[in-house]
N, C-alpha and C positions, 0 to 999 in steps of 0.2 A: 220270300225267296222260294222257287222250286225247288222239292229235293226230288231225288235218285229215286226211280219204282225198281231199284236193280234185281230185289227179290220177287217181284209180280209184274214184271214187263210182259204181261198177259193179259187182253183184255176180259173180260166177259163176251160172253157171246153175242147178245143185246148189243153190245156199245161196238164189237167188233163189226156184227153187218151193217149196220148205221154208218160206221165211218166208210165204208165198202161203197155205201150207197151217194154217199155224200162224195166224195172221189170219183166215183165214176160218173158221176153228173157232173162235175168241175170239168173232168178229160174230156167228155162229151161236147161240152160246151165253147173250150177252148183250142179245137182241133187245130187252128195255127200253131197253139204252141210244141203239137209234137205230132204234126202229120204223119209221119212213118212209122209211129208206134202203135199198134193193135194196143185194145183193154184187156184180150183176151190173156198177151204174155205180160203183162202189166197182176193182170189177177193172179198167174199162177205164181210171179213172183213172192208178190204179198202175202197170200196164203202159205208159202213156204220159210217165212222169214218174220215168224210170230213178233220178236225184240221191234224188228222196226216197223211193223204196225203198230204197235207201241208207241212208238217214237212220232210217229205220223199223226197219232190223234193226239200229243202232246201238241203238233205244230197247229192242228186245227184247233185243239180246247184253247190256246194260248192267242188266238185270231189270225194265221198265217196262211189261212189259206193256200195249203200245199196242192202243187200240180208237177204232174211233168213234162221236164223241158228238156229233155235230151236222155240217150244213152249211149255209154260207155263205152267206145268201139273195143275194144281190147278184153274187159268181160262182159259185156252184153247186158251191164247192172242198168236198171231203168234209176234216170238220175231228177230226184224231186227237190222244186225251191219252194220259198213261201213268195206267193202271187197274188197274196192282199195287196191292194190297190193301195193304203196307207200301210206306212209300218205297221207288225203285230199290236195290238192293243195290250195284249197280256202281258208284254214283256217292256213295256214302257217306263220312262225315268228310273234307269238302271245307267252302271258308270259303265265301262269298259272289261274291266278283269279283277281280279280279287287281289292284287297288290294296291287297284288305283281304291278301290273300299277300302282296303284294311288304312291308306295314307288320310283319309278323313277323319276330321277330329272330330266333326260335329255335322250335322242332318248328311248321315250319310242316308243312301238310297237301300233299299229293300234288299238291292242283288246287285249281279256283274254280269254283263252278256256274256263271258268266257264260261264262266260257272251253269250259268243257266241252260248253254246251249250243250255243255255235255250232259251234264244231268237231264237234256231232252235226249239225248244220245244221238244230237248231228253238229253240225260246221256250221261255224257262221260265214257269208260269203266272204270274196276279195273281190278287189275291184274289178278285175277282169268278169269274173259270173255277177258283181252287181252292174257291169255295162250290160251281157249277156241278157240279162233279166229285162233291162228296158228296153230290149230290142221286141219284145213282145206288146211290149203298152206302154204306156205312162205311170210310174210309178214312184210314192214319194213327193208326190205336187205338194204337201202340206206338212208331211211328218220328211222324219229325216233314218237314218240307219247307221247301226253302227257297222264298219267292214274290217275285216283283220287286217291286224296292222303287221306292216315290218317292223322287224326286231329292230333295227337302227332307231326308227323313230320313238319306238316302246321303250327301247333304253333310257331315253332322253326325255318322257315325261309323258309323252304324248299318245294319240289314238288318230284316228280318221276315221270319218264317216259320211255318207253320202246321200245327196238326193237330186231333186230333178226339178229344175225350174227355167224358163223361159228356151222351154224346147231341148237343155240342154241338162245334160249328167254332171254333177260337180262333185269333184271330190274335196273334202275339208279336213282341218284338221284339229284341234281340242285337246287342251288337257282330260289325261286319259278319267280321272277321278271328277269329270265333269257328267252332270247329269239333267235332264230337262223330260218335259212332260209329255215331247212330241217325240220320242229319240226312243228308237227299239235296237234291233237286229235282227236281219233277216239269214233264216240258216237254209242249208241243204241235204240231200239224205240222198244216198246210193244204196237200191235195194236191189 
């Protein structure tokens, strides 16, 4: 399981231009997904908001493949998803949250998307930004995702989670302390 860099949410310098460089090759490449946004206020964001470049090269070391796909009309935040084309690799065969791990008697899983994704210091999607997200591409043809769940259905045992098959977005749903090989979560980050 991932823990918390809360004390060195800093990267080095090396690993900081790199990710810099890798980021701007992604935005470059995928100019559908955020035609109206320059790289230029996208950089100066970044470089002012050390914590979530941080946070960013967590989504990339972990396979998420972060881009951006929108900003914020209201503060102006450049708002980034993960746009790996399958779910993260990194964060695979994990359950939902750390009630549905601590209810397993036996082979529990490594981790909990809830857990994991703050300790990255972002959000895991809903369904609304994981429709949003396939509005860019296809995503999910093979793996699946975990998405936040409503409290009603959390109450009651459960989780949902999402993928995309025969042209279409489905949402499902699973017990929450269920876990599989192909099954991530995809998060978000407002910088």
């Amino acid at each position: 399981m991932m823990k918390s860099n809360s004390n060195q949410q800093k990267l080095p310098s090396e690993e900081r231009q790199e990710l810099l460089k890798t980021l701007k090759n992604r935005f470059e490449k995928n100019v559908k997904r955020h035609a109206q946004v320059e790289w230029t206020s996208v950089l100066a964001r970044l470089e002012s908001d050390e914590p979530k470049l941080w946070s960013l090269n967590e989504m990339e070391r972990t396979g998420g493949e972060p881009d951006v796909v929108d900003v914020d009309p209201k503060t102006g935040a450049i708002i980034f998803y993960d746009c790996s084309t399958e779910t993260p690799k990194g964060r695979r065969s994990i359950c939902y949250d750390q009630e549905a791990l601590d209810s397993r008697k036996e082979f529990k899983p490594d981790g909990n998307a809830l857990e994991m994704a703050k300790a990255m210091g972002i959000e895991i999607l809903d369904e609304n930004q994981y429709r949003y997200l396939q509005e860019f591409g296809e995503f999910d043809l093979k793996t699946s995702s975990w998405i936040l769940t409503p409290v009603n259905i959390r109450k009651l045992g459960g989780a949902i989670f999402a993928d995309r098959r025969y042209n279409t977005v489905f949402v499902y749903h699973n017990g929450a302390s269920s876990y599989y090989a192909a099954r991530a979560f995809r998060g978000f980050l407002k910088v």
